[in-house]
C-alpha positions as CSV (number, residue, x, y, z in Angstrom):
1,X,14.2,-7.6,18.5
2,X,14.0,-4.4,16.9
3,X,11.9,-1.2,18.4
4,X,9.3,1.0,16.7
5,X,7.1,4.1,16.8
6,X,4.4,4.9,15.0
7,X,3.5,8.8,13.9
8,X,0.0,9.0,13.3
9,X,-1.4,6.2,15.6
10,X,-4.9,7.3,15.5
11,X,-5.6,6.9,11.5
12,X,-7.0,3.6,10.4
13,X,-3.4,2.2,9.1
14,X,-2.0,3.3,12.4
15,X,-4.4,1.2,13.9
16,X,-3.8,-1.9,11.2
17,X,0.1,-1.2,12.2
18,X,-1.0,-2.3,15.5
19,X,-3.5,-5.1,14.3
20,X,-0.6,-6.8,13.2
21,X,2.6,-5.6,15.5
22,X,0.5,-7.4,18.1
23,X,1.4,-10.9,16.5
24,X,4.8,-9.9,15.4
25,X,7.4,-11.7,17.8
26,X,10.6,-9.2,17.0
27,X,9.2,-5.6,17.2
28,X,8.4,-3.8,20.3
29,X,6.5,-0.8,19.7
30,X,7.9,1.7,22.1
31,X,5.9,4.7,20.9
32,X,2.5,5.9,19.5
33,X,1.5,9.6,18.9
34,X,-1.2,11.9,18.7
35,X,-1.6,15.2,19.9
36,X,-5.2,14.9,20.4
37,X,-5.1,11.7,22.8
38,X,-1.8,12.4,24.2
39,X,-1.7,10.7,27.6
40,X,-4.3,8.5,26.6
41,X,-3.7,4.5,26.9
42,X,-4.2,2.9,23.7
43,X,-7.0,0.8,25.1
44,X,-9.0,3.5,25.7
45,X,-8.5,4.8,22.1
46,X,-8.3,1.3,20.5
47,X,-11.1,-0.8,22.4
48,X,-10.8,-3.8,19.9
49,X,-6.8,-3.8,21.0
50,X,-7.8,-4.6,24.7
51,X,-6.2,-7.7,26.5
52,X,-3.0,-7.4,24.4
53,X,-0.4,-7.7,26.8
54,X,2.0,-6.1,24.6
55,X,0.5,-3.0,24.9
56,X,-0.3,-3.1,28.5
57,X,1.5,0.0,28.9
58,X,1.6,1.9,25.7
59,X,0.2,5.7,25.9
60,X,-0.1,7.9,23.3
61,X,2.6,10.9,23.2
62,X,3.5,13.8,21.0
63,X,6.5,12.6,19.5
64,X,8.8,9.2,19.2
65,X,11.8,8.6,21.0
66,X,15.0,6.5,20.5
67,X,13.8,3.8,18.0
68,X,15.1,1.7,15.0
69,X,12.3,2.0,13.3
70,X,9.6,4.8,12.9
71,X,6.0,4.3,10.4
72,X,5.0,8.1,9.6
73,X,1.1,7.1,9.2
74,X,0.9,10.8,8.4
75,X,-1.1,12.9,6.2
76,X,0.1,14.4,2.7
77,X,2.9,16.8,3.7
78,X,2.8,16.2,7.1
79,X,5.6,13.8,6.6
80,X,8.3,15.9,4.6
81,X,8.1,18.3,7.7
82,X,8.7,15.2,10.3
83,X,10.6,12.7,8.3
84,X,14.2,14.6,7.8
85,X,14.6,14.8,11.5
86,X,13.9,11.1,12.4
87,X,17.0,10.1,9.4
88,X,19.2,12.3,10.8
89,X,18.9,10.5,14.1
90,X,19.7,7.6,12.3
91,X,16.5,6.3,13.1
92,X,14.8,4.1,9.6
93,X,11.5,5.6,8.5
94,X,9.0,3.5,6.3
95,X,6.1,6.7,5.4
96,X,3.2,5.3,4.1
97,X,1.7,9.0,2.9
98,X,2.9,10.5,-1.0
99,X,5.8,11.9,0.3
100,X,8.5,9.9,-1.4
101,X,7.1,7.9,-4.0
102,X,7.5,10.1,-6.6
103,X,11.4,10.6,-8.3
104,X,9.5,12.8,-10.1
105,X,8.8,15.9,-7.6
106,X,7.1,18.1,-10.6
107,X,4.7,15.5,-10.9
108,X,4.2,15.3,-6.5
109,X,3.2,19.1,-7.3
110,X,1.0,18.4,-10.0
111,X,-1.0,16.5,-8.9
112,X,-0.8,17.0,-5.1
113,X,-1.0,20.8,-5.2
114,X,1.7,20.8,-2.3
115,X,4.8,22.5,-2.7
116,X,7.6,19.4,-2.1
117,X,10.3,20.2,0.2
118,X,13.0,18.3,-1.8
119,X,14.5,14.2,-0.8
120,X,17.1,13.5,2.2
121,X,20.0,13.1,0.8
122,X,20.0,9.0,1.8
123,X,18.8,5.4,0.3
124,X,15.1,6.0,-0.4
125,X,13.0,2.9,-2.2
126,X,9.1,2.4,-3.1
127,X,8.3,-0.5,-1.0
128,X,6.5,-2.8,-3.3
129,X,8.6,-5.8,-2.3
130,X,7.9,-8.1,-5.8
131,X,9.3,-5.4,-7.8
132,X,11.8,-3.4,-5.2
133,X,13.1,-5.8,-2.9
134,X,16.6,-5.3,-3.5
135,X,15.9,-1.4,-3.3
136,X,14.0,-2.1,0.4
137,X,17.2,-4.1,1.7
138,X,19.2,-0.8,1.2
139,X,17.1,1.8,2.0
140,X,16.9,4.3,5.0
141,X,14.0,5.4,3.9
142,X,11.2,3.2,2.1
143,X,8.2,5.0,0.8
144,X,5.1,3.0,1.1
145,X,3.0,2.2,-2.2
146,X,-0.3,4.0,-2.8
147,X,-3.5,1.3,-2.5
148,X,-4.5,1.8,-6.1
149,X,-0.5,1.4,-7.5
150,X,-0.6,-1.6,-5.4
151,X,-2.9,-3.7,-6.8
152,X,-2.5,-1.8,-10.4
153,X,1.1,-2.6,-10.7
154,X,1.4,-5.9,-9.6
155,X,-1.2,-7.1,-12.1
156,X,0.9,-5.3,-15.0
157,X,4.2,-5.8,-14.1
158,X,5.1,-9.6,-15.6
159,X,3.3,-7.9,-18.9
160,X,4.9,-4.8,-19.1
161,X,8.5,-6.3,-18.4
162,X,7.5,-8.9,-20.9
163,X,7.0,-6.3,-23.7
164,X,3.6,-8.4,-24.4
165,X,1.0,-5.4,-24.4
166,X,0.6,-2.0,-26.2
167,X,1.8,0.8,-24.4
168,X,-1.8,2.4,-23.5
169,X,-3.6,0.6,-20.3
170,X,-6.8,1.6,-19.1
171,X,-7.3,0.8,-15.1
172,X,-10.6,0.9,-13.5
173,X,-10.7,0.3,-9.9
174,X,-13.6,-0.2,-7.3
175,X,-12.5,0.4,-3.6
176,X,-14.0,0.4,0.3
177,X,-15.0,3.5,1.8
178,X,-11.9,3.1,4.4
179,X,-9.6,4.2,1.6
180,X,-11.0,7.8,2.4
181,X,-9.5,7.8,5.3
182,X,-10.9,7.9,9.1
183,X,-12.1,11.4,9.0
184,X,-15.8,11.7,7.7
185,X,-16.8,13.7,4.6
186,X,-19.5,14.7,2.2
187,X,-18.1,12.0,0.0
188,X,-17.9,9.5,2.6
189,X,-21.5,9.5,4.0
190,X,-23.6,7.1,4.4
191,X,-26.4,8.0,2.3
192,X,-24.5,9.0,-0.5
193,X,-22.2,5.7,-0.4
194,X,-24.9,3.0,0.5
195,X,-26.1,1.4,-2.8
196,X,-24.1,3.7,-5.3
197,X,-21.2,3.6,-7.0
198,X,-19.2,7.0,-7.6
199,X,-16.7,7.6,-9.4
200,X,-14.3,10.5,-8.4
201,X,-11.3,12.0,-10.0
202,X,-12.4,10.6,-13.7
203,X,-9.4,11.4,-15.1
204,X,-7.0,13.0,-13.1
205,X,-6.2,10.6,-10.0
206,X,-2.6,11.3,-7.9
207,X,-2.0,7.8,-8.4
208,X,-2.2,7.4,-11.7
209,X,1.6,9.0,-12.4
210,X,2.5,6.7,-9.4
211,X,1.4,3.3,-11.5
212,X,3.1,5.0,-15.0
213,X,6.4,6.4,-12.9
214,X,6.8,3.0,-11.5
215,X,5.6,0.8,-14.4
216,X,8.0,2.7,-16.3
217,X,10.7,1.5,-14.8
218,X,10.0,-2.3,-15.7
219,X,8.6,-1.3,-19.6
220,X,6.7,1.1,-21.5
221,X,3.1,2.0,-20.0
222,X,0.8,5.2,-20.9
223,X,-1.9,4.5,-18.1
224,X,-5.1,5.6,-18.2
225,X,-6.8,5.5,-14.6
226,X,-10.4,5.9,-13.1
227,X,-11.3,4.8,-9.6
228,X,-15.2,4.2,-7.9
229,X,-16.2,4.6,-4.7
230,X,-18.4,1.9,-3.9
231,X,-20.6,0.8,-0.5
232,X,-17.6,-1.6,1.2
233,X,-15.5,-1.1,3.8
234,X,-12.3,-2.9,2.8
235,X,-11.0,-3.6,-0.4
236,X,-10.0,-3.0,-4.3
237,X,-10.6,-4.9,-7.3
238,X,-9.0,-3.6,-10.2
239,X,-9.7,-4.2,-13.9
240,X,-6.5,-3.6,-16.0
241,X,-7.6,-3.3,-20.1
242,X,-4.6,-4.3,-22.0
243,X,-4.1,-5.4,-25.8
244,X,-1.5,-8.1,-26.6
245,X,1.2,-7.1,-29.5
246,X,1.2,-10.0,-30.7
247,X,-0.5,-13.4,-30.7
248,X,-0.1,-15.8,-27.6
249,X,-2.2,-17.8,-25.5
250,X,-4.1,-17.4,-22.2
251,X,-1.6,-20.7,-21.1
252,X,1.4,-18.8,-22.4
253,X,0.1,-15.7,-20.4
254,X,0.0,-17.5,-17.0
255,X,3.1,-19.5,-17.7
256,X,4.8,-15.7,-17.6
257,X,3.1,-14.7,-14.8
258,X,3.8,-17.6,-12.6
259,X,7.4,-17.4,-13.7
260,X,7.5,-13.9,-12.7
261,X,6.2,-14.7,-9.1
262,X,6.9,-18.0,-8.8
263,X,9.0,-16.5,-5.3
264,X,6.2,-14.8,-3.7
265,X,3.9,-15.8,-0.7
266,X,1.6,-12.9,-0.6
267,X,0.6,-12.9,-5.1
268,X,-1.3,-16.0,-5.8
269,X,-2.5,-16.5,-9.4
270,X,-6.6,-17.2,-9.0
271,X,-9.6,-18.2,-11.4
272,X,-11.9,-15.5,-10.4
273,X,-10.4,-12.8,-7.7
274,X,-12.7,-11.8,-4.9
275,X,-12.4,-9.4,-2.5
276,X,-14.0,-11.7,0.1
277,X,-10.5,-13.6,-0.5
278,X,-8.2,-11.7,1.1
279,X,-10.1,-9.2,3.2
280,X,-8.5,-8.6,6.0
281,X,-5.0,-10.2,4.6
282,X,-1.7,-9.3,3.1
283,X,-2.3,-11.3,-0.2
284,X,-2.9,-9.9,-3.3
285,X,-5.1,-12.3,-5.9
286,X,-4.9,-11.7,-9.5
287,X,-6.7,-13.5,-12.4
288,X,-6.5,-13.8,-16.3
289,X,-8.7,-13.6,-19.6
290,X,-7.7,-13.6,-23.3
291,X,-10.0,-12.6,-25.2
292,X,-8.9,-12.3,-29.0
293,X,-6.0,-9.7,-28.7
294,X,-7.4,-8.5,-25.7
295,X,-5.4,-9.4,-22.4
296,X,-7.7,-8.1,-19.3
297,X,-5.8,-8.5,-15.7
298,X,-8.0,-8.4,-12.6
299,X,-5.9,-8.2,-8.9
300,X,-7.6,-7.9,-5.6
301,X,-6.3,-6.7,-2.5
302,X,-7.4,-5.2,0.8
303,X,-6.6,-1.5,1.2
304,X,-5.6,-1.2,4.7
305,X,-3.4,-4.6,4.3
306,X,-1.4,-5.1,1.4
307,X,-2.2,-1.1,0.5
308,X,-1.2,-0.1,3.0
309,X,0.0,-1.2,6.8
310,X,0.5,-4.9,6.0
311,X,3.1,-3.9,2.9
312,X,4.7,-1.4,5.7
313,X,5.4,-4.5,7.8
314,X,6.3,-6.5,4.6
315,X,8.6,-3.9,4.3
316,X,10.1,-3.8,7.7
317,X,10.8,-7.4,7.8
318,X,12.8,-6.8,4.6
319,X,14.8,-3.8,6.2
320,X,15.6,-5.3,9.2
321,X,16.4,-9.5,7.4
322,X,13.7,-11.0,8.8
323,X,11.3,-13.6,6.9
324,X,8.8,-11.3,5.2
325,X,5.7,-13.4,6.0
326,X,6.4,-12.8,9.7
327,X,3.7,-11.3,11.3
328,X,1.6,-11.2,8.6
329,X,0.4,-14.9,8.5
330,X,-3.5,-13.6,8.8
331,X,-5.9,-15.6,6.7
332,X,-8.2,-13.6,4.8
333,X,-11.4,-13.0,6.2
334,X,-14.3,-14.9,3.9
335,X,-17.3,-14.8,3.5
């Protein structure tokens, strides 16, 4: 049994954290904060949470205590502030902002406009499991993937690693208004979300040096990125355009692919992905056409899941040698 906190309790993948900590038979959480509902009970913030006798008597405070564990749910920047002082108490940190998923800190102030305080001097990993794991298992610090790279990365990797494709990828992604974030905006409003499609940040997306840093790693990838906002709640279905160096079959395509992860519960290799199949889950779909020398590679996921808070827990489980389906055994929410 392992104890947690969680920093940032309020957001909605403070709330998912809890969604799924609720089922999770090793972690206590100990801690939630907020400075705005400090001294609040969680029910009272989290109505759907009600009747969980877990968190019978969980109130929100300003700040965690002695913990193994803490999930900074914080905003950009925020967590290089808070962060240092919870790994110098010895206390594990899993930060699901853009903190630490850059080695790259020129390219954090590129494109986040935030001046980076530098990284602790300790074990830090990107938590995407398929790729890291062996990273995770070390780490005293694991920096949660962004939704996009998520579903972006894991649909390129097997090809990228497998030297299959040209170096320039173009990635087109269609996501759920919760990816904004729980505080409202001009962007997020109803009328200009309900039947529309936006797309925003055309060609100069913070996560699109987060999918080419960490793609990098595995091969050579030039990406080219462009997400839409579109009238959902949950979800992202990314298109990846690829072209094949050299000739090989659709067959031969999924025969890599399914070697690569023939090991993992939460990718599963489908005909047609749909967000409607793993809503609400930790699973991320992926599908595959050949067309000529044209590979195209479509992966779903749900944003606040396997983006997000259900990846956080993936990663915890890693951290702390526990089975990484644990807690995490939802079935995805369809139709």
């Amino acid at each position: 049994m392992i104890t947690v906190g969680i920093v940032g309790a309020t957001g909605y993948t403070g709330s998912e954290l809890l969604r799924f900590l609720a089922k999770h038979p090793e972690v206590e959480v100990k801690y939630i904060t907020s400075r705005k509902e400090k001294g609040k009970h969680l029910f009272k913030v989290y109505p759907f949470l009600k009747g969980v006798k877990k968190y019978e008597n969980l109130y929100f405070t300003e700040d965690v205590g002695d913990v193994d564990l803490v999930f900074t749910a914080t905003p950009h920047g925020t967590s290089m502030e808070i962060v240092p002082k919870y790994i110098e108490r010895g206390i594990k940190v899993i930060d699901l902002s853009g903190d630490y998923r850059f080695e790259n800190l020129d390219l954090y102030e590129k494109y986040y406009k935030i001046k980076h305080k530098g990284l602790p001097d300790v074990n830090i990993a990107y938590g995407l499991p398929e790729i890291f794991r062996e990273d995770i298992k070390k780490a005293d610090l694991v920096a949660n993937p962004g939704c996009f790279p998520t579903g972006a990365i894991l649909a390129l990797a097997p090809a990228v690693k497998n030297d299959i494709i040209e170096e320039r990828i173009i990635i087109d992604s269609k996501t759920g208004v919760s990816g904004a974030g729980i505080n409202p905006s001009e962007t997020t409003h109803f009328p200009n979300v309900n039947e529309n499609v936006n797309p925003y940040k055309i060609v100069n997306h913070r996560h699109q040096p987060e999918i080419e840093e960490k793609l990098n790693k595995l091969g050579k990838a030039k990406i080219y990125f462009t997400p839409h906002l579109v009238p959902i709640t949950r979800g992202i279905l990314t298109t990846a355009h690829t072209f094949l160096r050299d000739s090989i079959s659709k067959d031969e395509i999924i025969n890599i692919y399914e070697k690569f992860y023939k090991d993992e519960f939460f990718v599963r290799l489908v005909d047609t992905p749909k967000l409607s199949y793993v809503r609400g889950s930790n699973f991320c779909d992926m599908g595959i056409e050949v067309g000529g020398d044209r590979l195209v590679v479509i992966s779903a996921i749900d944003n606040l899941v396997k983006g997000a808070s259900g990846q956080a827990i993936q990663n915890m489980n890693i951290l702390f040698g526990y089975d990484e389906k644990l807690g995490l055994m939802d079935i995805s929410l369809h139709p």
